[in-house]
C-alpha positions as a Markdown table, in Angstrom:
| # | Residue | x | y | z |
|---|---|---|---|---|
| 1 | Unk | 0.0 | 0.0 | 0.0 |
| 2 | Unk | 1.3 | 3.4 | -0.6 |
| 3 | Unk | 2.1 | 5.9 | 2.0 |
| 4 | Unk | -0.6 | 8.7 | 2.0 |
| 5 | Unk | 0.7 | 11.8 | -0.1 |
| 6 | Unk | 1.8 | 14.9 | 2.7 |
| 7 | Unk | -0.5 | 17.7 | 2.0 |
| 8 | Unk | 1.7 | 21.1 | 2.0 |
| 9 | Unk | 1.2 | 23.7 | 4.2 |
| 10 | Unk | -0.6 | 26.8 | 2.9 |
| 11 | Unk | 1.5 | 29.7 | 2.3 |
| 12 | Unk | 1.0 | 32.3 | 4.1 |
| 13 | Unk | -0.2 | 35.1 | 2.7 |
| 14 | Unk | 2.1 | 38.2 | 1.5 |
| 15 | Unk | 1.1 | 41.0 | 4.5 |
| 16 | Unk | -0.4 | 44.3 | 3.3 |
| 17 | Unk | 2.6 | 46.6 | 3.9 |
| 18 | Unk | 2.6 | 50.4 | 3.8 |
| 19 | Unk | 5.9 | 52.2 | 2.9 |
| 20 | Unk | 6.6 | 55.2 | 4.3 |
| 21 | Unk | 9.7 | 57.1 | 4.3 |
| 22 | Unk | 12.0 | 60.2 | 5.0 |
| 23 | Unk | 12.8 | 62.9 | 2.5 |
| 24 | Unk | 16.2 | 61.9 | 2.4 |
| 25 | Unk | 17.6 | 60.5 | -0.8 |
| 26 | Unk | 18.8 | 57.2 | 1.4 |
| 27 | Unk | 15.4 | 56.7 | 2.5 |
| 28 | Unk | 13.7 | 57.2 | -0.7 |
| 29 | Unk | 15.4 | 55.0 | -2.8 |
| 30 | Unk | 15.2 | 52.4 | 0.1 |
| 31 | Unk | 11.3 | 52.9 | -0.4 |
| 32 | Unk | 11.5 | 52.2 | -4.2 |
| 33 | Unk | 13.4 | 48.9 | -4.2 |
| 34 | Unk | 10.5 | 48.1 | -1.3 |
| 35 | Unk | 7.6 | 49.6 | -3.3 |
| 36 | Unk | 9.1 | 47.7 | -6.5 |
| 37 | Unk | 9.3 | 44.5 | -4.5 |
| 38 | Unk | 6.2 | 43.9 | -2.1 |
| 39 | Unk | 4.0 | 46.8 | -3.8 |
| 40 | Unk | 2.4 | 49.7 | -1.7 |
| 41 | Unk | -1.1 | 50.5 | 0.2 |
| 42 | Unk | -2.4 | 53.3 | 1.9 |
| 43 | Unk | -1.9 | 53.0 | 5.5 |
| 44 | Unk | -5.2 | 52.9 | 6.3 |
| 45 | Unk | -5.7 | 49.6 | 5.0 |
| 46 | Unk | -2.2 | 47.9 | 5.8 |
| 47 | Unk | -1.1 | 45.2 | 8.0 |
| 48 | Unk | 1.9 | 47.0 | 8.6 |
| 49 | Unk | 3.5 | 50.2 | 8.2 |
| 50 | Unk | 6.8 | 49.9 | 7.2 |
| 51 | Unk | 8.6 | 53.3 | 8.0 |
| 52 | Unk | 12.4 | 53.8 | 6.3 |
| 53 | Unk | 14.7 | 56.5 | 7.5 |
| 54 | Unk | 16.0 | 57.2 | 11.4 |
| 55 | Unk | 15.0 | 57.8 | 15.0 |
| 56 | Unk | 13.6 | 61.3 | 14.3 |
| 57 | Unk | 11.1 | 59.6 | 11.2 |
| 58 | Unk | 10.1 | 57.0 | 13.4 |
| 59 | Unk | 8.8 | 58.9 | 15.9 |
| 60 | Unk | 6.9 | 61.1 | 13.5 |
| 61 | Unk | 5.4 | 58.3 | 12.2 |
| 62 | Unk | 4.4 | 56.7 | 15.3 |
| 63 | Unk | 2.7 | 59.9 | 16.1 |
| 64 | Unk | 0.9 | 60.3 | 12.7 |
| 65 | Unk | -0.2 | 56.8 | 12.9 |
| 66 | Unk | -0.6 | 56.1 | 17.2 |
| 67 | Unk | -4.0 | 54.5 | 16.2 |
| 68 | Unk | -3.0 | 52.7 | 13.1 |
| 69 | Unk | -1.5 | 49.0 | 12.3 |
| 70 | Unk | 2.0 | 48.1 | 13.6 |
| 71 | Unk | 5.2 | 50.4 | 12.6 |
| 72 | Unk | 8.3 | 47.8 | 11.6 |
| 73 | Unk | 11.3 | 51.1 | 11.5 |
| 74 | Unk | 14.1 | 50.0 | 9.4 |
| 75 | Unk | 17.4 | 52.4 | 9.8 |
| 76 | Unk | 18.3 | 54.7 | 7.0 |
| 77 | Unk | 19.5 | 57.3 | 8.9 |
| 78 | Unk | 22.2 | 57.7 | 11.5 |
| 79 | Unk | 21.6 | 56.5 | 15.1 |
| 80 | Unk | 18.8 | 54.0 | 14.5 |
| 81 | Unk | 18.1 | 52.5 | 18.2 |
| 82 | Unk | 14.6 | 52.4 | 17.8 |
| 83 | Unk | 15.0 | 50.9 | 14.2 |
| 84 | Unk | 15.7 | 47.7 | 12.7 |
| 85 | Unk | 18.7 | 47.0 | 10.3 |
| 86 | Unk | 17.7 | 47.9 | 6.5 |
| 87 | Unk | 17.3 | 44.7 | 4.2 |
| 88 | Unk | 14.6 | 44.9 | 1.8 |
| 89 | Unk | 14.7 | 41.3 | 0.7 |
| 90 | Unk | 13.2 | 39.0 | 2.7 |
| 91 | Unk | 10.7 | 41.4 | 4.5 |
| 92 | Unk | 7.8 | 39.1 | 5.2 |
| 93 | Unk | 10.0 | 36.3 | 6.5 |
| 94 | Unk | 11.3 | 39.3 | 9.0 |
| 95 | Unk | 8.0 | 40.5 | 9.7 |
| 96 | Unk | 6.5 | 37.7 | 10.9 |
| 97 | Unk | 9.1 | 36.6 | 13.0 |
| 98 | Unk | 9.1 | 39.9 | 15.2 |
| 99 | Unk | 8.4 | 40.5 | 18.6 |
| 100 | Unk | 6.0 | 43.0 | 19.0 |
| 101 | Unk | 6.9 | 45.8 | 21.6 |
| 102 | Unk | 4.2 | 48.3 | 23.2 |
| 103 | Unk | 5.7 | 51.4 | 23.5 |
| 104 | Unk | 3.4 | 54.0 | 26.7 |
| 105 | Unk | 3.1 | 57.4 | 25.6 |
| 106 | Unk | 3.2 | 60.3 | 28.2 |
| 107 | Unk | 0.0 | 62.3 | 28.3 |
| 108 | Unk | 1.1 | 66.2 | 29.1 |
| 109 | Unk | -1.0 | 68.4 | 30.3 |
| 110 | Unk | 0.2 | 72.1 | 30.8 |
| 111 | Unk | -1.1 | 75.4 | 32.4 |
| 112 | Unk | 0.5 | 78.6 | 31.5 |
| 113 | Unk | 1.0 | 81.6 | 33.9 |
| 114 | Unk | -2.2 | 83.0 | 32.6 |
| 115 | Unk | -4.4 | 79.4 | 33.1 |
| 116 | Unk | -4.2 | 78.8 | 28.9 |
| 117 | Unk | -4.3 | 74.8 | 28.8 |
| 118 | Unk | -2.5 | 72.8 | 26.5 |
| 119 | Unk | -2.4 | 68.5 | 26.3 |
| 120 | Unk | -0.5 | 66.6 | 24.2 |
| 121 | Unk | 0.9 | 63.0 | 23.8 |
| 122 | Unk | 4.7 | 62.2 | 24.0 |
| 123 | Unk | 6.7 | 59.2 | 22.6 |
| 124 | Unk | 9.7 | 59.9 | 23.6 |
| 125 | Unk | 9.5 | 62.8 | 26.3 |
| 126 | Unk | 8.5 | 65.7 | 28.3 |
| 127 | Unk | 10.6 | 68.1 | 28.9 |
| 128 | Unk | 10.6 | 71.4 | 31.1 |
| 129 | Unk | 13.3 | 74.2 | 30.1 |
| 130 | Unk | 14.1 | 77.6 | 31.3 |
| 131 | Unk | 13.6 | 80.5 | 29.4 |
| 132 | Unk | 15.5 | 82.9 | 30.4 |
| 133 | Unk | 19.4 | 83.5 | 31.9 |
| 134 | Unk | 18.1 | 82.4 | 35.6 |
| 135 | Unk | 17.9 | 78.8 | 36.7 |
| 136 | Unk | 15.0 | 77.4 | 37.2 |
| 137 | Unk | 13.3 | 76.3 | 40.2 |
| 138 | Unk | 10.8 | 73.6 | 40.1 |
| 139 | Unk | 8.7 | 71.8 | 42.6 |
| 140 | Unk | 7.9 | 68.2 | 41.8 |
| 141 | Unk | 5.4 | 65.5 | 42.9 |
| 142 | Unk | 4.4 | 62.2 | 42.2 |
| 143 | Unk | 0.8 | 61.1 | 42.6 |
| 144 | Unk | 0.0 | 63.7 | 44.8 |
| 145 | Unk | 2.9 | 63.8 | 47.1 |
| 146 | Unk | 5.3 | 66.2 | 46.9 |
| 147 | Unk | 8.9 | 64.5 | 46.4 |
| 148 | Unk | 11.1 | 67.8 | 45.6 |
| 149 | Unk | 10.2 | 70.9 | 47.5 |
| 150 | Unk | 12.6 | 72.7 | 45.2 |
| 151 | Unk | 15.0 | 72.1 | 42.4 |
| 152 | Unk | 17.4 | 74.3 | 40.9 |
| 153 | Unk | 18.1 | 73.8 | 37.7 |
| 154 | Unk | 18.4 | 74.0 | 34.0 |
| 155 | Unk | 15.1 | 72.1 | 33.5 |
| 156 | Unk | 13.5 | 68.5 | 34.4 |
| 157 | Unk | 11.7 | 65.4 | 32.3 |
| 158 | Unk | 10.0 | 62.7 | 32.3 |
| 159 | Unk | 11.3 | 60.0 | 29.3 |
| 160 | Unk | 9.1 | 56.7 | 28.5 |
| 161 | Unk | 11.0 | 53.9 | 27.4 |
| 162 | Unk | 11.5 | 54.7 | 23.9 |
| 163 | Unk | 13.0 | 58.0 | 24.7 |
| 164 | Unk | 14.9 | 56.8 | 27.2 |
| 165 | Unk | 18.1 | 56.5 | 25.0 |
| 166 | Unk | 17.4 | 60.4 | 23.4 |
| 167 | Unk | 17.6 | 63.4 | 25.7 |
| 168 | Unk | 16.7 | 61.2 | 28.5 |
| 169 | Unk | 20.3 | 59.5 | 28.4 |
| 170 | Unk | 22.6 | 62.7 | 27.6 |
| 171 | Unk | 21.1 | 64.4 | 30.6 |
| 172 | Unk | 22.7 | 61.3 | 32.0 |
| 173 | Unk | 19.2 | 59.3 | 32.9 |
| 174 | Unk | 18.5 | 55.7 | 32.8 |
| 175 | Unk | 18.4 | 54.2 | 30.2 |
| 176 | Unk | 15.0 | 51.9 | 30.3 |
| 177 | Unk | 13.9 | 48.5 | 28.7 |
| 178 | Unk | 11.5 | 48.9 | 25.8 |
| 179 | Unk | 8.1 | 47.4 | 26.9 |
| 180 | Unk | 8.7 | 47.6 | 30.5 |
| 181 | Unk | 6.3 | 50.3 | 31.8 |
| 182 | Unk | 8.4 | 52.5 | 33.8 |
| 183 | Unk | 9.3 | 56.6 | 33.5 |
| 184 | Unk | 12.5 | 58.2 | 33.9 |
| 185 | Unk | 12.3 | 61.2 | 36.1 |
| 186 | Unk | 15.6 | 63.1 | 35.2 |
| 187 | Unk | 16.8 | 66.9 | 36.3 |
| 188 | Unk | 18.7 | 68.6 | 33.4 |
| 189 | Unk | 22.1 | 70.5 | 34.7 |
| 190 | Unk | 20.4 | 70.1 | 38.8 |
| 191 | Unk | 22.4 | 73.1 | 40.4 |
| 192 | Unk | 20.7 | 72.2 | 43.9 |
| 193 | Unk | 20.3 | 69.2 | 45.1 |
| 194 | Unk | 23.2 | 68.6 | 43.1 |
| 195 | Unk | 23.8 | 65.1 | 43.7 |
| 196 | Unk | 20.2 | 64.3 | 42.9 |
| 197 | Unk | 20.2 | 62.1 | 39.7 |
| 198 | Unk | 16.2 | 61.3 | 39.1 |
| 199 | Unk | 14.0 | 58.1 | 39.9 |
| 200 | Unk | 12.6 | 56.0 | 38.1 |
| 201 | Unk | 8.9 | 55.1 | 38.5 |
| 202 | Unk | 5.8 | 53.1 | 37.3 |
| 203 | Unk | 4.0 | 54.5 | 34.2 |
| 204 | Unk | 1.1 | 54.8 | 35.6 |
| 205 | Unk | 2.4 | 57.7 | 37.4 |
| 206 | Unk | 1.0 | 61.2 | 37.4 |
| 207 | Unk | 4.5 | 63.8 | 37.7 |
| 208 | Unk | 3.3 | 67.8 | 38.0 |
| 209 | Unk | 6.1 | 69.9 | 37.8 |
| 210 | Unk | 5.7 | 73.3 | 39.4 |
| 211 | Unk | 7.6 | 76.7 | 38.6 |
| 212 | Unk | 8.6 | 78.8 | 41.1 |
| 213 | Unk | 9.2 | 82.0 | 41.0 |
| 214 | Unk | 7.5 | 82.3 | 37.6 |
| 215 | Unk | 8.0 | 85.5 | 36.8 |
| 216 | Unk | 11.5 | 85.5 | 37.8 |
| 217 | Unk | 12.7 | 82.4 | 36.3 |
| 218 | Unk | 10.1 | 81.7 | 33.2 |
């Protein structure tokens, strides 16, 4: 009797991929020989969004597209960390083989001296800079309770994960795991306490930052 045949597995199915890319000449000629070899859709109907160019473009798109499919970042640009290493041929294969990583934007919401309100969502950071030739002095707490009566400094900010390698790290903060849902609380150029270096808390946390001496040290 002869063995039964062995049915092949289906293939799996090419994934929907939109290109996007950065104005650079590296980037765009990355997105032709991707565009030439998997085709292109709008990315309101892809899979995936497949953004080509550096950190800065990957951010942008992950803020044009926060509520859109997946963003897979492949580096044509100079620093990369939050990208992937360009290769064009074999996409698919890559794609479905990666690990999916939820990044934890910071929700801001800031009050002017003169009560104007403004909200906004942060990938990488928040940050809190003096405006004028006098340090600043802020007063910080962390769900309510006040943790820093006063700080002198430059500025302060709070970094999710994905920012944690950007501003976050040369005001020499912690550098954080992607996916883990923590904040980096960092002082920028802290004149007094000077040996305090930042915590690093929960994401869930709510920081307020309050300016002292406002209209002395804007």
């Amino acid at each position: 009797m002869a063995p039964p045949k062995q049915s092949k597995p289906a293939a799996k199915a090419t994934p929907k991929i939109a290109f996007v890319a950065d104005a650079t000449p590296a980037a765009r000629a990355a997105k032709r020989d991707c565009v030439r070899a998997y085709g292109n859709v709008p990315a309101a109907r892809a899979d995936v969004i497949v953004a080509l160019g550096g950190d800065g473009f990957m951010l942008h798109t992950l803020h044009e597209h926060i509520d859109g499919a997946p963003i897979f970042g492949m580096n044509v640009g100079t620093v990369g960390f939050l990208m992937n290493e360009y290769r064009w041929k074999g996409l698919p294969e890559r794609l479905a083989r990666t690990v999916i990583v939820k990044l934890h934007p910071l929700r801001m919401q800031a009050r002017t001296k003169s009560g104007r309100k403004h909200v906004a969502l942060a990938i990488n950071e928040v940050s809190l800079l003096r405006a004028s030739g006098q340090m600043a002095k802020l007063r910080i707490s962390v769900d309510g309770v006040e943790r820093l009566r006063e700080l002198a400094c430059d500025g302060a900010l709070a970094s999710t994960t994905a920012g944690s390698t950007a501003y976050n790290l040369s005001a020499h903060g912690p550098i954080l795991p992607l996916g883990s849902r923590l904040i980096a609380l960092t002082p920028i150029s802290a004149h007094r306490p000077r040996h305090w270096r930042g915590a690093i808390l929960p994401a869930d946390a709510t920081i307020r930052f309050e300016t002292l001496e406002a209209a002395k040290r804007p």
